[in-house]
C-alpha positions in Angstrom: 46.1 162.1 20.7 47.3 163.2 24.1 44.8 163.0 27.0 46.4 164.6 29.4 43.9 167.5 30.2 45.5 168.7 33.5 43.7 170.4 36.4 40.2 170.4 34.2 37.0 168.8 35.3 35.5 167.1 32.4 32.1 166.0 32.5 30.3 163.5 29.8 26.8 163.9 29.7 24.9 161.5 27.7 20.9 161.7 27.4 19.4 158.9 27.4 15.4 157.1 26.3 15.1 153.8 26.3 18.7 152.8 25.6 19.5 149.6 27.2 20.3 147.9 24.7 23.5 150.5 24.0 24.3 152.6 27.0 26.6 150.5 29.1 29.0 150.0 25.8 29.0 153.7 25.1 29.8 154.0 28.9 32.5 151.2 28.2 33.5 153.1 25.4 34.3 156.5 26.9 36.1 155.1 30.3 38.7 152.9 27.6 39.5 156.3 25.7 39.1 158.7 28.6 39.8 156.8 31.7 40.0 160.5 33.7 36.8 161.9 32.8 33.5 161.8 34.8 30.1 160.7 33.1 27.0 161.2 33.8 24.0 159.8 32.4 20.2 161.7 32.6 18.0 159.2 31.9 15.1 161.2 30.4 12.3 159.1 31.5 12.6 155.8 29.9 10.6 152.5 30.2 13.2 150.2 29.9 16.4 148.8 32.0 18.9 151.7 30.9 19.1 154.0 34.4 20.1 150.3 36.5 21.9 149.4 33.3 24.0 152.9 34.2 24.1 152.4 37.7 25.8 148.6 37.4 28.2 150.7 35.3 29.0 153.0 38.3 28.8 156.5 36.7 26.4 159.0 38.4 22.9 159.0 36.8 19.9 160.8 37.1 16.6 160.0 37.1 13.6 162.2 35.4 10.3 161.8 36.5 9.2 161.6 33.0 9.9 162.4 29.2 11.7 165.7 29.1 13.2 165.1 25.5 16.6 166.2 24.7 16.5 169.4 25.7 14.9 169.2 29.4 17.4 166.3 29.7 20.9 168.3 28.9 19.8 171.1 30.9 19.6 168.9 33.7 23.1 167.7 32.8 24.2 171.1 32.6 22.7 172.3 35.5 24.9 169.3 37.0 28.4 170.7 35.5 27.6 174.0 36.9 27.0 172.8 40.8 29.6 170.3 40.5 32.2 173.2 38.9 33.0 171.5 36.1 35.2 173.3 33.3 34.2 171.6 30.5 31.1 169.7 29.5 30.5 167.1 26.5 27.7 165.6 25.0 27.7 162.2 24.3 24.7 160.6 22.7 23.4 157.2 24.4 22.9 155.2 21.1 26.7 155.3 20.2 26.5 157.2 17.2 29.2 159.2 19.0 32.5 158.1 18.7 34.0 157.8 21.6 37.4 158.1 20.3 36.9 161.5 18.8 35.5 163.5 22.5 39.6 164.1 22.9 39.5 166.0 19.5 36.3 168.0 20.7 38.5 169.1 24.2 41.7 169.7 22.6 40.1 171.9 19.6 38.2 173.6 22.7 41.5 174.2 24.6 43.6 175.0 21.9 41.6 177.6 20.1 40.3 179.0 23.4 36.8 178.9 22.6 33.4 178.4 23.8 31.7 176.1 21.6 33.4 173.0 19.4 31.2 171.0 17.5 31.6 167.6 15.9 30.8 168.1 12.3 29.7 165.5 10.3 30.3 167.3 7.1 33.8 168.2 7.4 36.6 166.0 6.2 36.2 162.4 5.1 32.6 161.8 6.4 30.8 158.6 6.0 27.7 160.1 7.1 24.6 158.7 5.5 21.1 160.4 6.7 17.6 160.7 4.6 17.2 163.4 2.0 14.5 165.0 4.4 17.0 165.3 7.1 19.9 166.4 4.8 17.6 169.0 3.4 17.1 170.4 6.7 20.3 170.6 7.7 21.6 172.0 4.8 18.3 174.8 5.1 19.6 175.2 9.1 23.6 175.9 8.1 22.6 178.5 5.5 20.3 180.2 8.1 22.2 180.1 11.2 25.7 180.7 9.2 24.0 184.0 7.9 23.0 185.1 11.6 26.1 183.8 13.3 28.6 185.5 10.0 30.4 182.1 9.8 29.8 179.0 8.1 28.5 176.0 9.9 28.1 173.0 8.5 26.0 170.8 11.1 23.9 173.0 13.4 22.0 170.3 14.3 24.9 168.1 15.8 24.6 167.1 19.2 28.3 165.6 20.0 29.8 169.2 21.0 32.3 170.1 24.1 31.6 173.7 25.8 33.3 175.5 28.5 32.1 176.6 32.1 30.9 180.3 30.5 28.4 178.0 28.1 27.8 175.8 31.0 26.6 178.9 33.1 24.7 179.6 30.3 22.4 176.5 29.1 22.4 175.9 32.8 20.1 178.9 33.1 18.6 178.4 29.6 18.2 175.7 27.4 16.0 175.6 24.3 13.4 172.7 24.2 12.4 169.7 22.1 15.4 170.2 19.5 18.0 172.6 21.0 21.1 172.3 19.3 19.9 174.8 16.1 18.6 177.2 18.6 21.3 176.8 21.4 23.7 178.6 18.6 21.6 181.8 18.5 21.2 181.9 21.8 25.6 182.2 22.3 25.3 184.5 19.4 24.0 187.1 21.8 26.6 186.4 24.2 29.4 186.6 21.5 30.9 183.2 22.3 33.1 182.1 19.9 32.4 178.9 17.8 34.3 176.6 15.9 33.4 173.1 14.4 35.9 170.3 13.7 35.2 167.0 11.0 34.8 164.2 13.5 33.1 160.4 12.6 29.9 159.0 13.4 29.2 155.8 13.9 26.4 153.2 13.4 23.9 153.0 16.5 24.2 150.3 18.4 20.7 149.2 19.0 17.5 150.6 18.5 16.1 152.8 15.6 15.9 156.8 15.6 12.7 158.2 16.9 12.7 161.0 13.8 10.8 160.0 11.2 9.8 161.6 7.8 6.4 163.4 9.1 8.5 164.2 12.6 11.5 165.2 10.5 9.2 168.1 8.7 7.4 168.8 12.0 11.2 169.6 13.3 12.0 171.7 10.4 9.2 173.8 10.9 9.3 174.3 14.8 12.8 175.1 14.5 12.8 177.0 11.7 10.1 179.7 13.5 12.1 179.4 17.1 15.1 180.8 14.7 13.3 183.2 13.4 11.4 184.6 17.3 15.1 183.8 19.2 16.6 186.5 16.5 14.6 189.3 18.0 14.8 188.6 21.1 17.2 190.3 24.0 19.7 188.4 25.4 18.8 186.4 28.4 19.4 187.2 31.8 22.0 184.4 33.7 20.5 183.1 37.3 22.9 182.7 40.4 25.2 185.9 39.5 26.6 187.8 36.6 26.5 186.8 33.1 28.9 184.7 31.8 30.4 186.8 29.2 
């Protein structure tokens, strides 16, 4: 895979709660496969070690007063690509389900099919993804919704290890859905027309720690996002802060 990216400014943002226990090997990760990039970790309010865990790293972190959940904390990461004029953005989970070896797929697919949006689909290819029915049942209730808006087939609209380029970064800079954003964040550059493509990538284990979605919070997130779906479809396209839209 060629890393060579040129002249662009590439950002990693990984979100982070209460990830000590993995964050500085997913940091370790990402500098041994992309040496060039920058990262940056928002560390969404957690009660443990992980923001001086970061820090002895050295990558830039930032520090939320409290619990923002994932969407408050990529927005604030976002908001950071935008200031810092970076040209491309990727999301990098803090409990190294991500791998790390894959983000150069993510910026090449972005780059060579000159598009807005690549997500890492874990239903593409060969996967060895393994989730609960509950969660599978979603997803699978998510793609056929969202493809039939969007007039393409995605497979994984709830993936969170995506690259996007500095039009999306204007955009979820100045909005951002809440609580679980990725479902909703694809409606939202429908009404911009951005263009989006998904490529098969591989997921691995975490590293430490369990995942805060359980059954009952699994159903609760079906729901929720299900309705925001259904009140984003009807509503106008959002107005971009600090200048003209993006597209």
């Amino acid at each position: 895979m060629d890393n060579n990216f040129g002249s662009k400014k590439i950002l990693i943002i990984i979100p982070a709660y209460n990830e000590e226990g993995s964050i500085g090997k997913v940091i370790d990760d990402v500098r041994m496969n992309l040496p060039e990039v920058d990262i940056l970790v928002v560390n969404d309010g957690s009660l443990d070690r992980t923001s001086e865990v970061a820090r002895g790293r050295g990558v830039s972190v930032l520090n939320l007063p409290f619990n923002l959940g994932i969407g408050g904390a990529m927005q604030t990461g976002y908001k950071y690509a935008f200031l810092k004029n970076y040209d491309i953005a990727i999301q990098v989970d803090g409990d190294g389900q991500h791998d790390a070896k894959e983000i150069s797929k993510l910026i090449d697919a972005l780059e060579k099919n000159n598009c807005d949006l690549v997500i890492g689909s874990r239903f593409l290819g060969e996967s060895e993804f393994i989730s609960s029915i509950m969660r599978r049942f979603g997803i699978l209730i998510f793609s056929k919704i969202i493809s039939a808006v969007l007039g393409q087939r995605i497979t994984d609209p709830t993936s969170g290890f995506r690259a996007i380029n500095r039009n999306v970064i204007k955009i979820f800079s100045s909005n951002y859905p809440q609580d679980y954003p990725e479902p909703e964040s694809l409606i939202l550059l429908h009404k911009y027309n951005a263009k989006v493509i998904e490529i098969p990538i591989r997921m691995n284990q975490r590293y430490a720690g369990e995942s805060s979605i359980t059954k009952i919070r699994s159903i609760y997130y079906m729901v929720k996002v299900l309705l925001a779906i259904f009140v984003d479809c009807f509503k106008k396209r959002p107005f971009i802060r600090g200048g003209e839209d993006a597209y």
